[in-house]
C-alpha positions in Angstrom: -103.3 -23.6 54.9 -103.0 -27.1 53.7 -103.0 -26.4 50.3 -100.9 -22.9 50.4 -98.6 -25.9 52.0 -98.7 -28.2 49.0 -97.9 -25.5 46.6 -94.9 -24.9 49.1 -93.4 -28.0 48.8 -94.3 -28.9 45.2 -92.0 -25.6 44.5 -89.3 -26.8 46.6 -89.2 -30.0 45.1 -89.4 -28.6 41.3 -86.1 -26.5 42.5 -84.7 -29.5 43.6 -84.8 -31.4 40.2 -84.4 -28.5 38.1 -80.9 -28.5 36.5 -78.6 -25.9 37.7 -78.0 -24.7 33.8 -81.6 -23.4 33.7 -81.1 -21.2 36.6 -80.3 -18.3 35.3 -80.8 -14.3 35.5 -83.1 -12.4 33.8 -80.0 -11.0 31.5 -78.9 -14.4 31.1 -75.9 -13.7 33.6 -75.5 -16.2 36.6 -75.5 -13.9 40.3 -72.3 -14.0 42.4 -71.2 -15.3 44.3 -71.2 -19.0 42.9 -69.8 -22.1 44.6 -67.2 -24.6 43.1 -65.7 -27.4 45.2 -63.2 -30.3 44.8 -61.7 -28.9 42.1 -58.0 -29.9 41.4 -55.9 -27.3 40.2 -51.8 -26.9 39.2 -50.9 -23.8 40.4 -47.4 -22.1 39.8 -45.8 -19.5 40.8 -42.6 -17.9 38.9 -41.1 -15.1 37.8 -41.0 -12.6 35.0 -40.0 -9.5 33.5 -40.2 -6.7 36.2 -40.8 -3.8 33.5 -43.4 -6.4 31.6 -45.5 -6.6 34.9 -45.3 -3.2 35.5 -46.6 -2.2 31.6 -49.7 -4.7 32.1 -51.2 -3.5 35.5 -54.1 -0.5 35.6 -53.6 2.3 36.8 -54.3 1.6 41.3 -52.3 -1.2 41.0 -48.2 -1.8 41.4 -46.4 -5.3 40.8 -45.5 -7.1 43.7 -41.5 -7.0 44.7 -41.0 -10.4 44.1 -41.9 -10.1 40.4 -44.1 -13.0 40.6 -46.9 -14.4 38.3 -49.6 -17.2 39.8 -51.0 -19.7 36.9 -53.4 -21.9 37.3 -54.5 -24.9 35.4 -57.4 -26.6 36.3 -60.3 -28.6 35.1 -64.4 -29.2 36.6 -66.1 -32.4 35.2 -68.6 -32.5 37.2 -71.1 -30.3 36.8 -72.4 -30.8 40.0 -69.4 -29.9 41.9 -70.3 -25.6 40.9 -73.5 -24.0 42.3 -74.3 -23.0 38.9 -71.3 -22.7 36.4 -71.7 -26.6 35.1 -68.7 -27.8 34.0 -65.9 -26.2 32.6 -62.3 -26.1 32.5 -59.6 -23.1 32.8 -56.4 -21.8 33.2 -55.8 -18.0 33.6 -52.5 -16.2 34.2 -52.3 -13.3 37.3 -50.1 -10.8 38.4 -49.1 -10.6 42.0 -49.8 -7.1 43.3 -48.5 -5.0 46.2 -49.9 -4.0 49.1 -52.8 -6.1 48.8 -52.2 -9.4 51.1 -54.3 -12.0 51.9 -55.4 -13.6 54.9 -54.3 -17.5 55.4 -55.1 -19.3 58.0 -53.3 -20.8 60.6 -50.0 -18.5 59.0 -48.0 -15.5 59.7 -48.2 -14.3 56.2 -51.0 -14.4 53.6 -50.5 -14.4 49.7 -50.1 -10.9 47.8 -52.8 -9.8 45.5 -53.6 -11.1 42.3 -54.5 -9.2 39.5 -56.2 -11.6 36.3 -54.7 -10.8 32.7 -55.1 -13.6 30.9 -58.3 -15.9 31.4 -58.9 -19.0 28.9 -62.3 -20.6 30.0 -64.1 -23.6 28.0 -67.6 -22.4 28.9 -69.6 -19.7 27.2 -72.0 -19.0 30.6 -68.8 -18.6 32.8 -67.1 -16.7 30.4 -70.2 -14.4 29.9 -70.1 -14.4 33.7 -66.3 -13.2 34.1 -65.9 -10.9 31.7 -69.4 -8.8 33.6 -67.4 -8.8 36.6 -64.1 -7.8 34.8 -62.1 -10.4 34.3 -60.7 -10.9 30.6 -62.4 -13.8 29.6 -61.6 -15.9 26.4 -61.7 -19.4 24.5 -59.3 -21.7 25.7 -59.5 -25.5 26.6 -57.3 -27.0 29.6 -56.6 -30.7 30.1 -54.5 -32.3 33.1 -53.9 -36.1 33.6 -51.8 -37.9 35.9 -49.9 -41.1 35.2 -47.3 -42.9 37.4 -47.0 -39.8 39.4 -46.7 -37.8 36.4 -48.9 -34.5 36.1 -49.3 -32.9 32.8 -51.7 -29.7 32.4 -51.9 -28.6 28.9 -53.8 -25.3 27.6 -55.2 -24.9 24.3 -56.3 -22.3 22.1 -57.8 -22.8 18.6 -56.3 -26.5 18.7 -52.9 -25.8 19.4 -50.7 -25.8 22.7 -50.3 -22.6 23.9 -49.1 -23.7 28.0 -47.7 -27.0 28.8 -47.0 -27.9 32.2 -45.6 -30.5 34.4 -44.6 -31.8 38.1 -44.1 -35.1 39.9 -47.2 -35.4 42.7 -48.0 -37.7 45.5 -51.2 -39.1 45.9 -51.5 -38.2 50.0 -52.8 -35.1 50.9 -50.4 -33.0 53.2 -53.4 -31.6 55.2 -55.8 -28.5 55.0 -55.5 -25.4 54.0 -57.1 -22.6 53.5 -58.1 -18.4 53.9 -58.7 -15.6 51.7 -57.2 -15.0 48.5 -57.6 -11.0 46.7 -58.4 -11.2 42.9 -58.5 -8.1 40.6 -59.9 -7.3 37.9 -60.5 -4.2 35.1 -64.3 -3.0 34.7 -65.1 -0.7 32.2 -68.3 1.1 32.9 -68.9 3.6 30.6 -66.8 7.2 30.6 -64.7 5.1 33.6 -62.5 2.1 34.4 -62.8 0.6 38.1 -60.4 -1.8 39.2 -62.0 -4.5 40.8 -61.5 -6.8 43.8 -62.4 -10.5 44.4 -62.3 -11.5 47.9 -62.2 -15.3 47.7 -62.8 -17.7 50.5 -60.9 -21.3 50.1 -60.0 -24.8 51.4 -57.4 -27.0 49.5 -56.0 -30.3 50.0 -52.8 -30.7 48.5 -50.4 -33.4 47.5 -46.6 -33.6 47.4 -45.9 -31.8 43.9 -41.9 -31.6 42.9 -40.0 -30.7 39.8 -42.5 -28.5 38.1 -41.9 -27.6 34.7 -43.7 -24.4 32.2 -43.6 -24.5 29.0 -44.6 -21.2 27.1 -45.6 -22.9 23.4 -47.6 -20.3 22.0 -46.1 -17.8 19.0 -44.2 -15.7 20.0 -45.8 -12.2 18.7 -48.9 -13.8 21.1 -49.1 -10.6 24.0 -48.8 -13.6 26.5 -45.5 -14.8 25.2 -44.2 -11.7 27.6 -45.1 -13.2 30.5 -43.3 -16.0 29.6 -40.8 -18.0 33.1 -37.7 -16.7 34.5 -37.5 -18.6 37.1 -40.5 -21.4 38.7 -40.2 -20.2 42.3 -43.4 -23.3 43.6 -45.8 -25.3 42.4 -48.5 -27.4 44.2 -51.3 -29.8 43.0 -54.4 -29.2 45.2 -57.5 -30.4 45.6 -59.6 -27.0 46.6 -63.4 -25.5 47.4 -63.9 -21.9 46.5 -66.4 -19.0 45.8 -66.6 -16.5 42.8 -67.7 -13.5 45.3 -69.7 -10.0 44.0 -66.8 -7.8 42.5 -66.0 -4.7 45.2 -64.7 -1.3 42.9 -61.5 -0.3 44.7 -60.5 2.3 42.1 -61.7 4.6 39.6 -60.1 6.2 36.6 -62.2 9.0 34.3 -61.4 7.9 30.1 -60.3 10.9 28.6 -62.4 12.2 26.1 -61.4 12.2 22.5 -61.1 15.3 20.9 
């Protein structure tokens, strides 16, 4: 017994010091759900071309009333903020969705759904990671610094600008928030493509963030350029804790076969 207990703890303690990056699946595909906390983020939310929304949703899936898109620009340093993921940074462009609200709490109304088309990570394991659960994963590299209450959150792709964004912040969080937020993505499997849900648990901590500013800088024949600001409806620089959950198939569409 004493030495079955030895080879017990020596185990735990090799865990222990093992880096997270070494962790990894037999298909070289880190497991949901994974873990990422104190990570601040710039989100936006503005709106867009109604008929452009429509055109890039599945099929399961209808654009929210509001005509909204969510962007997020964010960055992880730390590597040992993430249950596995390392460091990385990323900004990804959604689609709010209807019929598909989300639970916040201590609020009479959630947020709608939010469906991922655009996805511009800086690491190769998360990427390889996303695009296994649907989400559209590619290159990109996201940068946001603050100075004399200036916040600037820049994307770029091969080098060059392609998002630019900016607000005025505080540095005193407004208390806690926090609840669910419904993520979708597009799996294809196959003869079929599933639409995919995200259920994601969070907790943010944000700051007082005025005046925000987005900046589409990308050419103009870039697909993205179409989901380009109307109108910036809010904007908030938070501080926030969330999980990357196991993907739950919420539709189901047969390819047609090619003739």
């Amino acid at each position: 017994m004493k030495t079955l207990f030895k080879v017990k703890s020596l185990l735990v303690m090799f865990l222990l010091v093992l880096p997270l990056s070494s962790l990894r699946a037999e298909d070289d595909i880190l497991p949901a759900p994974q873990l990422v906390t104190n990570a601040w983020m710039y989100i936006v939310g503005y709106e867009a071309d109604p008929e452009v929304l429509k055109a890039m949703l599945p099929e399961g899936l209808k654009p929210h009333p509001n005509n909204r898109v969510v962007l997020n620009m964010y960055t992880v340093p730390d590597g040992t903020e993430t249950s596995g993921f390392g460091a990385y940074t990323l900004t990804y462009v959604t689609i709010e969705v209807q019929g598909h609200d989300s639970y916040t709490k201590d609020a009479p109304a959630g947020f709608p759904g939010r469906y991922f088309k655009y996805y511009f990570n800086s690491s190769p394991a998360m990427r390889k990671f996303a695009k296994a659960a649907g989400i559209p994963a590619t290159t990109g590299f996201t940068t946001t610094t603050v100075k004399d209450g200036k916040l600037t959150a820049t994307l770029e792709v091969d080098g060059k600008p392609f998002i630019v964004s900016t607000a005025d912040v505080g540095t005193e969080f407004q208390g806690v928030v926090g609840g669910h937020l419904n993520y979708f993505g597009l799996l294809e499997t196959g003869d079929a493509q599933k639409v995919v849900k995200y259920p994601i648990p969070w907790i943010g901590y944000p700051v007082v963030t005025e005046n925000p500013t987005v900046a589409f800088e990308m050419p103009k024949d870039n697909p993205l350029y179409k989901l380009k600001p109307k109108k910036v409806d809010w904007a908030v620089w938070i501080k926030g804790s969330f999980v990357y959950p196991q993907y739950q198939v919420i539709h189901e569409t047969k390819k047609t076969a090619k003739r």
